[in-house]
KEKE-3310 file (N, C-alpha, C; in steps of 0.2 Angstrom, whole numbers, plus 5000, padded with zeros to 4 digits):
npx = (5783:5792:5786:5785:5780:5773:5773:5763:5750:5752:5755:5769:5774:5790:5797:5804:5822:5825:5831:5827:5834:5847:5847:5857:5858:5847:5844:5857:5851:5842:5829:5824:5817:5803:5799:5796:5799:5802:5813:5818:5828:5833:5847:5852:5841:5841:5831:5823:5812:5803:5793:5785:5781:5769:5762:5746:5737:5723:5715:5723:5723:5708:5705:5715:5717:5722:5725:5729:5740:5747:5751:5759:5771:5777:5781:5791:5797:5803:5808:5822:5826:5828:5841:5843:5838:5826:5811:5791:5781:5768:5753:5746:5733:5732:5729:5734:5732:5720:5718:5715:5727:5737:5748:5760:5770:5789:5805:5820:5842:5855:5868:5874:5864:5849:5833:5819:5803:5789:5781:5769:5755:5747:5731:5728:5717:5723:5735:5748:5753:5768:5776:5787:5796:5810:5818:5829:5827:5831:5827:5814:5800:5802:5803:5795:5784:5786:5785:5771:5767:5770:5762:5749:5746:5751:5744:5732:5731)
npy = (5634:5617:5605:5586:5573:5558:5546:5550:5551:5555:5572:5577:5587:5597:5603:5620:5619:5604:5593:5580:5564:5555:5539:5530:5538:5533:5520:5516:5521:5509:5512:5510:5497:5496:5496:5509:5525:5540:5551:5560:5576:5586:5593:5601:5601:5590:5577:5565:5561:5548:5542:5527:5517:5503:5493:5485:5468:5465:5457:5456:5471:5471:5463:5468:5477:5495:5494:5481:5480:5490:5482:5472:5479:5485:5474:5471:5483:5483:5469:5473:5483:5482:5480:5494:5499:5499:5507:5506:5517:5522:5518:5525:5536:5545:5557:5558:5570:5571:5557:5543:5536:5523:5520:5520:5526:5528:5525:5524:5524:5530:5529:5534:5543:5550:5544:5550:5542:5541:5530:5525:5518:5521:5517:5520:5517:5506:5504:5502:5516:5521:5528:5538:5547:5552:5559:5568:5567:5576:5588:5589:5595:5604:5597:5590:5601:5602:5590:5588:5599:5594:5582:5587:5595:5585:5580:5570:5564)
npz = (5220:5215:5207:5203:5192:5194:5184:5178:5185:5199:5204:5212:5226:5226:5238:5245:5243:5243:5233:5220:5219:5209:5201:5204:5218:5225:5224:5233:5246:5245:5240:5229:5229:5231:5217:5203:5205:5217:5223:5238:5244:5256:5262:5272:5282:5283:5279:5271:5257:5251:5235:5230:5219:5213:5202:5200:5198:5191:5199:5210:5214:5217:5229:5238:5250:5256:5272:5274:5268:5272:5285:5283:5276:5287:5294:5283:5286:5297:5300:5296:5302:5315:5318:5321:5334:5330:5335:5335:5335:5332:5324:5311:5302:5286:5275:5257:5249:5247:5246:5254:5266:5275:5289:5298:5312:5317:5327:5326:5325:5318:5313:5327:5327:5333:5323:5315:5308:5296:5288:5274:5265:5251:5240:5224:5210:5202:5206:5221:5232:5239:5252:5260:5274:5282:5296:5305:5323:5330:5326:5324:5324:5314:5303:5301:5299:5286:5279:5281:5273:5262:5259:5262:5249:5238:5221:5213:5197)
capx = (5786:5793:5783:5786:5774:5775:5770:5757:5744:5752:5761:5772:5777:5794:5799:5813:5828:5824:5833:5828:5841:5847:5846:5862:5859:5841:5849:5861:5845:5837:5824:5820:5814:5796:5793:5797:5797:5806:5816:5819:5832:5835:5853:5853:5835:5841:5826:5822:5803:5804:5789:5788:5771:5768:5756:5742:5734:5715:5712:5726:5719:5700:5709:5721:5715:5728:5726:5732:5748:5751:5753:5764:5774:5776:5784:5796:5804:5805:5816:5829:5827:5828:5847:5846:5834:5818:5802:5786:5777:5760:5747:5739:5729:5729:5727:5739:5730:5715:5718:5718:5734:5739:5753:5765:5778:5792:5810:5830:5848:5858:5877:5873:5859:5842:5830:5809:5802:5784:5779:5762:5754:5740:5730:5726:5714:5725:5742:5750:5761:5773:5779:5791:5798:5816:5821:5833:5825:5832:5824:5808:5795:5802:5803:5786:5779:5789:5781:5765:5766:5771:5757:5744:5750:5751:5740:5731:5729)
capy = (5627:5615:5598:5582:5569:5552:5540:5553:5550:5562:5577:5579:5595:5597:5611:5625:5617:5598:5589:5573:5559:5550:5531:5527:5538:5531:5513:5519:5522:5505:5517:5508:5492:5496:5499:5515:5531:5546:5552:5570:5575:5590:5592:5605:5601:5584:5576:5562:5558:5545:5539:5522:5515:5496:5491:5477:5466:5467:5451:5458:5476:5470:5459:5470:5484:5498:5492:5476:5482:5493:5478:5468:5485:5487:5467:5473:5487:5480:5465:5473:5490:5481:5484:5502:5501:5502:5507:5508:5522:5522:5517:5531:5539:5552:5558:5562:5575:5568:5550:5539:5532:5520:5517:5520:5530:5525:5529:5522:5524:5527:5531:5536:5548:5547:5546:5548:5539:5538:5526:5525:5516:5525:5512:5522:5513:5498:5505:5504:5522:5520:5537:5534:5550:5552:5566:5570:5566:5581:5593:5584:5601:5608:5593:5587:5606:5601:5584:5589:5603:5587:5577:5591:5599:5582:5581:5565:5567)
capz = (5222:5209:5206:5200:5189:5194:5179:5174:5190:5203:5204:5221:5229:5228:5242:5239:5248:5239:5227:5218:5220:5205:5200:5207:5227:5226:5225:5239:5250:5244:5241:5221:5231:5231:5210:5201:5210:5219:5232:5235:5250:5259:5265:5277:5285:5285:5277:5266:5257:5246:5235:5228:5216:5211:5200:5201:5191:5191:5203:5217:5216:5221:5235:5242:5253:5260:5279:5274:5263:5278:5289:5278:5273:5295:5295:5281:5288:5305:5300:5294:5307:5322:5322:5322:5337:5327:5340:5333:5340:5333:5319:5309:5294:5286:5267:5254:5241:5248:5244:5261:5268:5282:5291:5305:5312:5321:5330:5326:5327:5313:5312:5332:5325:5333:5319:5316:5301:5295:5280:5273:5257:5248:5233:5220:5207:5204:5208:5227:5232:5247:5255:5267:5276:5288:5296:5310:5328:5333:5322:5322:5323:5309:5298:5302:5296:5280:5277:5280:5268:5255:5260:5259:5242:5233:5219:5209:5193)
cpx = (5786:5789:5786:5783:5777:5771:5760:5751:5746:5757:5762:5776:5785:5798:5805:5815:5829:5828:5830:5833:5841:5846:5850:5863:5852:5842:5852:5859:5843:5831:5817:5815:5807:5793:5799:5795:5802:5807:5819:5821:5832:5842:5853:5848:5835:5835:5827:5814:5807:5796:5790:5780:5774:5764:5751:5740:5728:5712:5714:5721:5712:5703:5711:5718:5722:5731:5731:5740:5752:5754:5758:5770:5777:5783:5791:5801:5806:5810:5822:5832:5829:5835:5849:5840:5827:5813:5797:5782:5770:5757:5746:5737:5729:5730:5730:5735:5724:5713:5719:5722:5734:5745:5757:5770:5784:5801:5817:5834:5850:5863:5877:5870:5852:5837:5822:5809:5795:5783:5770:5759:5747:5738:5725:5722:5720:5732:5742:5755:5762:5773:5780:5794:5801:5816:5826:5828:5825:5827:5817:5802:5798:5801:5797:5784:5783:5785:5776:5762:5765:5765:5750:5745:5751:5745:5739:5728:5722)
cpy = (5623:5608:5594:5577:5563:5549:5543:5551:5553:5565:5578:5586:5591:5606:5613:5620:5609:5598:5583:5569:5557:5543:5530:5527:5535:5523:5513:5517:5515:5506:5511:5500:5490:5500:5508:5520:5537:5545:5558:5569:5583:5590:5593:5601:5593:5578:5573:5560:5554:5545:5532:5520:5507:5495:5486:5478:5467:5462:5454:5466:5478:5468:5462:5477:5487:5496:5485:5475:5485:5490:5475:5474:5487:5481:5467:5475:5487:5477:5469:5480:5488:5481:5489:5503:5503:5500:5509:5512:5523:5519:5524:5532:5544:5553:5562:5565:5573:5561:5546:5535:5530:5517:5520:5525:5526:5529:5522:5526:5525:5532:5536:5544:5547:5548:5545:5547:5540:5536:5525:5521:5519:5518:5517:5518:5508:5498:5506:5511:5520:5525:5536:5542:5550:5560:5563:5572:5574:5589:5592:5590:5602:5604:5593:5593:5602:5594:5586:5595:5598:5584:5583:5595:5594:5580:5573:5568:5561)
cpz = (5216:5212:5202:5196:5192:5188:5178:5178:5197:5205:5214:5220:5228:5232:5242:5247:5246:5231:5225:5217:5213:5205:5207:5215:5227:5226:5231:5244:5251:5244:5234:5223:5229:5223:5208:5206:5211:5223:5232:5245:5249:5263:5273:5281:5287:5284:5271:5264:5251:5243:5229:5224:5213:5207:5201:5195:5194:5200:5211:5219:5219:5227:5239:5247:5255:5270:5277:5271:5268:5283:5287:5276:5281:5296:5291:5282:5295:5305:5300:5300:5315:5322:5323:5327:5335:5335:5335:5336:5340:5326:5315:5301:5294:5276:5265:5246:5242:5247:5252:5261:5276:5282:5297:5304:5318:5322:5328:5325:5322:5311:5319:5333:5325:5328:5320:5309:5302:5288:5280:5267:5257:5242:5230:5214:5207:5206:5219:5226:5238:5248:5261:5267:5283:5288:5303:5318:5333:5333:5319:5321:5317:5303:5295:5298:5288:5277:5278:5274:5262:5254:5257:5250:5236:5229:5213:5203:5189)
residu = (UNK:UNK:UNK:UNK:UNK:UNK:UNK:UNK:UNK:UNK:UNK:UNK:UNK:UNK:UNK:UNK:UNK:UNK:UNK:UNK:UNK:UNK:UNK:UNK:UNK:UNK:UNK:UNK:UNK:UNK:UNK:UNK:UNK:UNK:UNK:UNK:UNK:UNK:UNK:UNK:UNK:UNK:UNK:UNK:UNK:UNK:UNK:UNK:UNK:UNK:UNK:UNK:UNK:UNK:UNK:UNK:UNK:UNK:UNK:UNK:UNK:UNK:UNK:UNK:UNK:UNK:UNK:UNK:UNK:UNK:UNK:UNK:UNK:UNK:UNK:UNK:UNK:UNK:UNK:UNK:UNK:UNK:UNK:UNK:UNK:UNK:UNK:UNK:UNK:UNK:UNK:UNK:UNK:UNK:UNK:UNK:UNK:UNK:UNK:UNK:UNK:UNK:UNK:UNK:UNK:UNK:UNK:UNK:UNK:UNK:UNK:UNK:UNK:UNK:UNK:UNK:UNK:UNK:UNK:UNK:UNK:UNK:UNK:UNK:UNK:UNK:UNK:UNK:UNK:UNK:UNK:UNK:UNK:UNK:UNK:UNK:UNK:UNK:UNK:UNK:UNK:UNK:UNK:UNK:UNK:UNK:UNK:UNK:UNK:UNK:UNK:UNK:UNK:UNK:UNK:UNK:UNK)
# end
């Protein structure tokens, strides 16, 4: 399987059948939003991960926990989602590479295509990650195995 380094502190799976978008579709997405990062698409399988990192300064980084970033990251993508039907379905945690992660999953509408989302923010010593994952509502079992291969398989360096 091909990897990718983000900013020299963790490599992500990328699975056969994944592209990494350019600048220009990673714009497209509004994906660049949340800092430097990736975004790797699957055509066929209908599938998008992105991941996004922030930095902190010394002061936010003691301050800031993951739960709290989660909730404020929950408020963000609500506003703008509530006209494609955004539902929030649930809470959760779970650990990328081993790293703990919180955040939500949730269901929308978009170009009259039921979609499943889950976002998460990991805090890595002073840096935030994002990892925001679409798929196709449809084809939601298969996806899922796909994203959890991601999530298990990515590695802090």
């Amino acid at each position: 399987m091909n990897t990718l380094t983000l900013h020299e502190e963790i490599v992500l799976p990328c699975p056969e059948g994944f592209r990494a978008l350019d600048e220009k579709e990673q714009a497209d997405f509004n994906i660049t939003e949340q800092g430097e990062g990736v975004c790797l698409q699957n055509i066929q399988q209908h599938i998008i991960i992105s991941v996004g990192r922030k930095q902190l300064n010394t002061l936010t980084a003691t301050l800031l926990n993951s739960d709290d970033v989660a909730k404020n990251m929950e408020r963000v993508i609500t506003l703008p989602m509530k006209k494609f039907g955004f539902q929030l379905e649930k809470h959760i945690k779970k650990q990328f590479g081993g790293q703990n992660a919180t955040g939500f999953t949730y269901r929308y509408i978009a170009d009259n295509i039921p979609m499943y989302a889950e976002s998460y923010v990991v805090k890595y010593k002073k840096v935030l990650y994002y990892f925001h994952f679409y798929a196709h509502a449809a084809l939601l079992d298969e996806s899922l195995a796909v994203w959890e291969q991601f999530f298990t398989e990515t590695k802090w360096i």
